[in-house]
C-alpha positions in Angstrom: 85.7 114.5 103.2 85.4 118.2 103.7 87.5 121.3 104.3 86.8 121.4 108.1 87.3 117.4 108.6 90.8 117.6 107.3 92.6 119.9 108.7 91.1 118.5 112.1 92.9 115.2 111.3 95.9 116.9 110.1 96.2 118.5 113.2 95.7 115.0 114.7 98.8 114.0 112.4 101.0 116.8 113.8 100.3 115.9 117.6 101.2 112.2 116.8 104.2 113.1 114.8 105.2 115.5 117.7 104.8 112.4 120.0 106.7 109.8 117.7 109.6 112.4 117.7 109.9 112.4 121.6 109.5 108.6 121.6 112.4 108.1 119.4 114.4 110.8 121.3 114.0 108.6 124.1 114.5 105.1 121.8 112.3 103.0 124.8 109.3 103.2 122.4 107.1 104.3 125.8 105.1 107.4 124.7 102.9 106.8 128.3 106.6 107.3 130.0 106.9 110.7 127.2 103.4 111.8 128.0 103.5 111.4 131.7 107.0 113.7 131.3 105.4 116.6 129.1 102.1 118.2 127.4 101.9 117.5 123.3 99.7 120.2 122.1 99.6 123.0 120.2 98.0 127.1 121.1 95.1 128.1 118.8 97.9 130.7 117.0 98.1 131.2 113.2 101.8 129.4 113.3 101.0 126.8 115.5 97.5 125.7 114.1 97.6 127.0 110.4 95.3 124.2 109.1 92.8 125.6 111.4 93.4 129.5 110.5 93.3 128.5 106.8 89.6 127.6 107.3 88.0 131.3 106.2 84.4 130.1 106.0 82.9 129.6 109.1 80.7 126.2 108.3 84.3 124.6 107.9 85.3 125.5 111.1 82.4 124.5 112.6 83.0 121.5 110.8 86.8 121.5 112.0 84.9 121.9 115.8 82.8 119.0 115.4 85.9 116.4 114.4 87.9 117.9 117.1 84.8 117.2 119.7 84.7 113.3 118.3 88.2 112.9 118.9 88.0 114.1 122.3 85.0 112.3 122.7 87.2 108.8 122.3 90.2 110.3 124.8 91.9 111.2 121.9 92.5 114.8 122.3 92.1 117.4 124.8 90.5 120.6 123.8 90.4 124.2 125.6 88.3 126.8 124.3 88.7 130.7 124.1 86.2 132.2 126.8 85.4 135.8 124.4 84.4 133.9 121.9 81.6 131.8 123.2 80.4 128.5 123.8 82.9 126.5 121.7 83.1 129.2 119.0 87.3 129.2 119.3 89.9 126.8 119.8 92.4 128.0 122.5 94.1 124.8 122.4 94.2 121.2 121.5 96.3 118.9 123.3 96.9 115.3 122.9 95.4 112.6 125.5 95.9 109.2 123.6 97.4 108.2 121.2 95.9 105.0 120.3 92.6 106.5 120.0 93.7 109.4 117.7 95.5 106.5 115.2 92.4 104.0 115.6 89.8 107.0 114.3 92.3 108.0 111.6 93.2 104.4 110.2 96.5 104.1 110.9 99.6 102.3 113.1 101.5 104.6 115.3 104.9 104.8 114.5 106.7 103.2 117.5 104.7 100.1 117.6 105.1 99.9 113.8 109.1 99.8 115.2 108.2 97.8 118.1 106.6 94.6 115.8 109.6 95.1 113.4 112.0 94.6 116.2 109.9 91.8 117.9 109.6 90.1 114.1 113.3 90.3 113.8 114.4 89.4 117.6 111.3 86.7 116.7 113.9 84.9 113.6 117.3 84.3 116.1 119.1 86.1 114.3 122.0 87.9 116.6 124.3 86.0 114.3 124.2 88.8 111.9 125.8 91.9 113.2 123.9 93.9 110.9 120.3 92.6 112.5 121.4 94.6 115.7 122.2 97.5 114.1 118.8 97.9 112.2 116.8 97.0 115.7 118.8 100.3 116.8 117.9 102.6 114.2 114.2 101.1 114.5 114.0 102.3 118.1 115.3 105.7 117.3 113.1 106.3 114.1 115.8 106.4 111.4 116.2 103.9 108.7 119.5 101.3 108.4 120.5 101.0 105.0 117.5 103.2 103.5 115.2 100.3 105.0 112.8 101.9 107.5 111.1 99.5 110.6 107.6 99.9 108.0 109.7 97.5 105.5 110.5 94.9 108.6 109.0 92.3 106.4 112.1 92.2 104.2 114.3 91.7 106.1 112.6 88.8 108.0 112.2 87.7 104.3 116.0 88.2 103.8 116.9 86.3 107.3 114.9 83.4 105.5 116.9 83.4 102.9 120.1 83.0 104.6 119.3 80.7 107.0 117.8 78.6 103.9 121.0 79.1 101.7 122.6 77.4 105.3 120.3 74.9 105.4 120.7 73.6 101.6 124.6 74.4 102.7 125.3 76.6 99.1 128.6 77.3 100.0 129.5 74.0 98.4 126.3 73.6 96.4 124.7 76.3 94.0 120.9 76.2 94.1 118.6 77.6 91.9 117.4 81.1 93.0 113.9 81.0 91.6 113.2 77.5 93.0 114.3 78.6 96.4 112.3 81.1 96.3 109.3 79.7 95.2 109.9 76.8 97.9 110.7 79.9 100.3 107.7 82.6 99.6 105.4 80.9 96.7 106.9 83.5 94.6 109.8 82.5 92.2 110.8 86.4 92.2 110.8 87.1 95.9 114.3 86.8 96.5 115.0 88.7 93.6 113.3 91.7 95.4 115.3 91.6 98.2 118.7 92.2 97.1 118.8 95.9 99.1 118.4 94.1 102.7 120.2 90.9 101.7 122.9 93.0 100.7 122.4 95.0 104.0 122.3 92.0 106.0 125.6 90.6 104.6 127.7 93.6 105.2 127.5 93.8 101.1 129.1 97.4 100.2 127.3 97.6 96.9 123.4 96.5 96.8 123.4 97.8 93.4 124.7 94.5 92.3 122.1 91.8 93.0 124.7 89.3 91.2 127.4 89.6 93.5 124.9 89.2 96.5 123.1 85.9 95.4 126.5 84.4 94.4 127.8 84.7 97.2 124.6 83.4 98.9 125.1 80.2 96.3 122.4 81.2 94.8 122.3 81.0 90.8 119.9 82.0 87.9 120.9 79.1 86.3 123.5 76.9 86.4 127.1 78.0 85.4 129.3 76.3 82.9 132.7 76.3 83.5 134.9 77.5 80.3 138.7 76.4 81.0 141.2 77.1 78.2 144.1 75.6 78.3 147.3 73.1 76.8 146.0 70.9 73.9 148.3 68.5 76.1 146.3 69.1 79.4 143.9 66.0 80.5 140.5 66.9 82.9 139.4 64.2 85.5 135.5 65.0 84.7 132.6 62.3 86.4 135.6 59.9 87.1 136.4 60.2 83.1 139.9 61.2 81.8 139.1 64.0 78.7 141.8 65.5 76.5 141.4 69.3 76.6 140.3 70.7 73.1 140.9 74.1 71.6 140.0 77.2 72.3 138.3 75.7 75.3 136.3 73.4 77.0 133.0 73.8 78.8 131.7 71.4 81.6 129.8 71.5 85.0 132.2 72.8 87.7 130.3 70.2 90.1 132.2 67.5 87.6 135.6 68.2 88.1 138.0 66.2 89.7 141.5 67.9 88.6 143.4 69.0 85.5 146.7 67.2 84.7 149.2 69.0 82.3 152.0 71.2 82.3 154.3 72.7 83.7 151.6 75.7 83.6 153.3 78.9 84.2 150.3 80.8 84.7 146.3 80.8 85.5 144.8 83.4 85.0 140.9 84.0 85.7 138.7 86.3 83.4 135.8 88.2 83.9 133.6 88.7 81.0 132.7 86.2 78.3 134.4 88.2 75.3 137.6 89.0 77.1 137.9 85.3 77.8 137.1 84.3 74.4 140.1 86.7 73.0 142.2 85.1 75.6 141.9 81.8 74.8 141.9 82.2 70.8 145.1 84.1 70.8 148.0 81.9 69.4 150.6 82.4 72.3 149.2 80.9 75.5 151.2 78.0 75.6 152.0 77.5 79.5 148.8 79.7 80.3 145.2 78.6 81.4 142.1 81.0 81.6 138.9 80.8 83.8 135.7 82.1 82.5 133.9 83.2 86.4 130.8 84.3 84.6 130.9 87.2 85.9 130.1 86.7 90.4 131.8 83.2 90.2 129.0 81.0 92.4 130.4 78.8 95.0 130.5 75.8 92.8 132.7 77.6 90.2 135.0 78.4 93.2 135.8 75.1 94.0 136.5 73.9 90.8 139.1 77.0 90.6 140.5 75.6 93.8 140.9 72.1 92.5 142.7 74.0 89.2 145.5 75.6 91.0 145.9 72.5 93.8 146.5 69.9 90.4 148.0 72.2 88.4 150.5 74.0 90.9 151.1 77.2 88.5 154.0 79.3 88.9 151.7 82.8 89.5 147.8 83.5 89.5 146.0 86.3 88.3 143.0 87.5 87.8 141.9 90.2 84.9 137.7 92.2 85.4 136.3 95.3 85.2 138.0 98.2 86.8 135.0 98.9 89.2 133.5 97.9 92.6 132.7 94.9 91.3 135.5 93.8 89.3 137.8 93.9 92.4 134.9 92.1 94.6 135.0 89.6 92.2 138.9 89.3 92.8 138.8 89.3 96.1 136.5 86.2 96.1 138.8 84.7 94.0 141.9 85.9 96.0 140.1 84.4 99.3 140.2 81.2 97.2 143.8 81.1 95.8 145.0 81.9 98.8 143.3 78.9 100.4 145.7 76.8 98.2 148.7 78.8 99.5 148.6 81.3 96.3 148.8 85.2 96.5 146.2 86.1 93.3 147.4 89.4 91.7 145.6 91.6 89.2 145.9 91.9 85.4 145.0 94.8 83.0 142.9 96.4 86.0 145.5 99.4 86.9 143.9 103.0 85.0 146.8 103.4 83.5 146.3 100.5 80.6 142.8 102.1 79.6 144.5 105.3 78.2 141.9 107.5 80.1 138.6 105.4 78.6 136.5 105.2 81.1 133.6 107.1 83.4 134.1 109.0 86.4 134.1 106.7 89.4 131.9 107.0 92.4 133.7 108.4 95.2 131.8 105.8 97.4 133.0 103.1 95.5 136.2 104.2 95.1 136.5 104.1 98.9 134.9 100.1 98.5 137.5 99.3 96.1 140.6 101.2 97.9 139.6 98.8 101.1 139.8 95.8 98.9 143.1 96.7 97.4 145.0 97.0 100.9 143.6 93.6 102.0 145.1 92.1 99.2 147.9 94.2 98.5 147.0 95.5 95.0 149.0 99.1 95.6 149.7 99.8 91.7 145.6 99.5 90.5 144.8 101.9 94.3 147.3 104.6 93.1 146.4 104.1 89.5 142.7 104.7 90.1 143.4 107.8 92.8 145.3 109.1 90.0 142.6 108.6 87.0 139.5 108.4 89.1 138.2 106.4 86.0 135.9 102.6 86.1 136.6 100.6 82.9 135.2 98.0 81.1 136.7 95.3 80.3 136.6 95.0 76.9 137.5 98.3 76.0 141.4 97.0 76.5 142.8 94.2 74.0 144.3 90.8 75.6 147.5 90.9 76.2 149.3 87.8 77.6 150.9 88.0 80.8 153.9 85.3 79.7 
């Protein structure tokens, strides 16, 4: 395309941009009620048309001329000529007419109907259940983006609605499902969901999309299935597929679908455990007689829960704890597992997670986060690790800090 051509269309562009802004000022998504209101155009002045003052040779803006006379040809524009130059030898003005026809001869949407299908494929999926839904629609009709997911990307989150209406459906909260098979039932793509961890997170009030895992856990929603690693007593018995198995040392794996209840004690103490290494210190150190430790794998999945649930209910331990990473998701993984002990009349305190036991090991924590985690810690009452981390502003790993036994 030539010199001429383009900077007639980008001056097309502007107009419509001009337009879109007043539309979204207005959030109706009417530009015939913003047109009817006020003129869109632009005066044939070096600032106000400087794609068309940029065009030195005069064969390009003849050619800039002849796009602008097809445009208003189709209603598109409006265009008003400078009497002392001629017969249409200077632009005096260009004004916009219609819209519709401007975006049909450039190829492309306008950007209020673009939010005007996104909010009618939303509104479409029934899904006022989800606060989150009516916020989007409401930065859609204003031109802004919700959660960095502008109206242009409305297919992911009817994608994302999908998913959580499917994860309902196959009812995960009791039953984990396999997240590639859903989605290939789902989308005829066994990645899909994986893709759409930003507006799933979005969607479920998620403060962190940065961590798919904690997203599709809480969905139900597992790569594959998790084992279960419980240490404890050699004198402890599990209830497994209606069979009676004698614990074994350091631990014992088993599908957390399979459990019935653990018999032994008295148990002074279960602790859950974040990370496969810490866990594995845990349970080969030689003094945890009284104690039993959880593997979550990481996001425990809804499955895993319950079997925690039916722990502490056959078990009765004197105190429950819960020992991660010193991050965002550390403590969302504790407050999952919080939400459950206390469903079994159990207040879950923390373990190893205050600043202060890392010795200044860490990185510098992200102020957003920080704010995440400090909201977490007053719902459950875990003042010591909120004052430890204003105090060090450091995340931890882990497995930077030895095992130490609570007992």
């Amino acid at each position: 395309m030539n010199s001429g051509w383009k900077a007639c269309d980008e001056t097309v562009r502007r107009l419509l941009r001009r337009c879109a802004n007043r539309v979204f000022q207005t959030g109706t998504l009417d530009h015939q009620c913003v047109l009817s209101h006020q003129t869109i155009g632009f005066p044939a002045t070096n600032a106000s048309l400087p794609e068309y003052y940029a065009l030195e040779r005069f064969a390009d803006r003849q050619e800039y001329h002849a796009r602008a006379r097809l445009y208003a040809g189709h209603g598109a524009i409006a265009l008003s000529w400078d009497p002392s130059a001629g017969d249409a030898g200077q632009l005096a003005r260009v004004e916009l007419k219609d819209p519709k026809a401007a975006a049909a001869i450039l190829g492309q949407a306008l950007p209020w109907e673009i939010a005007q299908k996104a909010i009618q494929q939303v509104k479409a999926l029934q899904a006022d259940q989800l606060p989150t839904t009516r916020a989007l629609m409401d930065a859609w009709r204003y031109g802004k983006s919700a959660g960095g997911i502008p109206a242009e990307k409305a297919d992911q989150i009817s994608d994302a609605i999908r998913v959580i209406k499917e994860t309902k459906r196959l009812n995960t909260e009791k039953h984990d499902a396999l997240l590639r098979r859903v989605s290939a039932d789902l989308f005829n793509d066994t990645k899909r969901i994986e893709s759409l961890a930003r507006p799933l997170a979005l969607l479920l009030e998620e403060p962190d999309p940065d961590e798919p895992e904690s997203v599709f856990a809480r969905l139900g929603l597992v790569k594959h299935p998790q084992t279960m690693l419980l240490h404890c007593t050699s004198e402890a018995f599990l209830s497994i597929n209606g069979q009676h198995i004698k614990a074994v040392q350091p631990y014992i794996g088993f599908a957390p679908t399979t459990l019935t209840e653990v018999r032994g004690g008295p148990i002074q103490c279960v602790i859950s455990i974040e990370n496969l290494s810490s866990f594995n210190e845990a349970a080969f150190a030689d003094n945890n007689c009284g104690l039993v430790a959880i593997y979550t794998a990481g996001h425990p999945s809804p499955s895993l829960l319950d079997a925690y649930q039916k722990i502490l209910r056959s078990l009765k331990p004197a105190s429950v704890l819960h020992w991660g990473d010193v991050d965002l998701g550390g403590f969302r993984i504790a407050s999952r597992i919080a939400e459950r002990a206390a469903m079994e009349g159990y207040r879950l305190d923390l373990w190893g997670m205050c600043s202060t036991d890392y010795h200044g090991i860490g990185v510098t924590a992200d102020p957003g986060k920080l704010t995440a985690i400090h909201r977490i810690c007053e719902r459950h009452g875990w003042t010591s690790e909120a004052q430890s981390l204003n105090e060090w502003g450091l995340f931890h790993e882990q497995e930077a800090m030895e095992w130490r036994s609570p007992k």
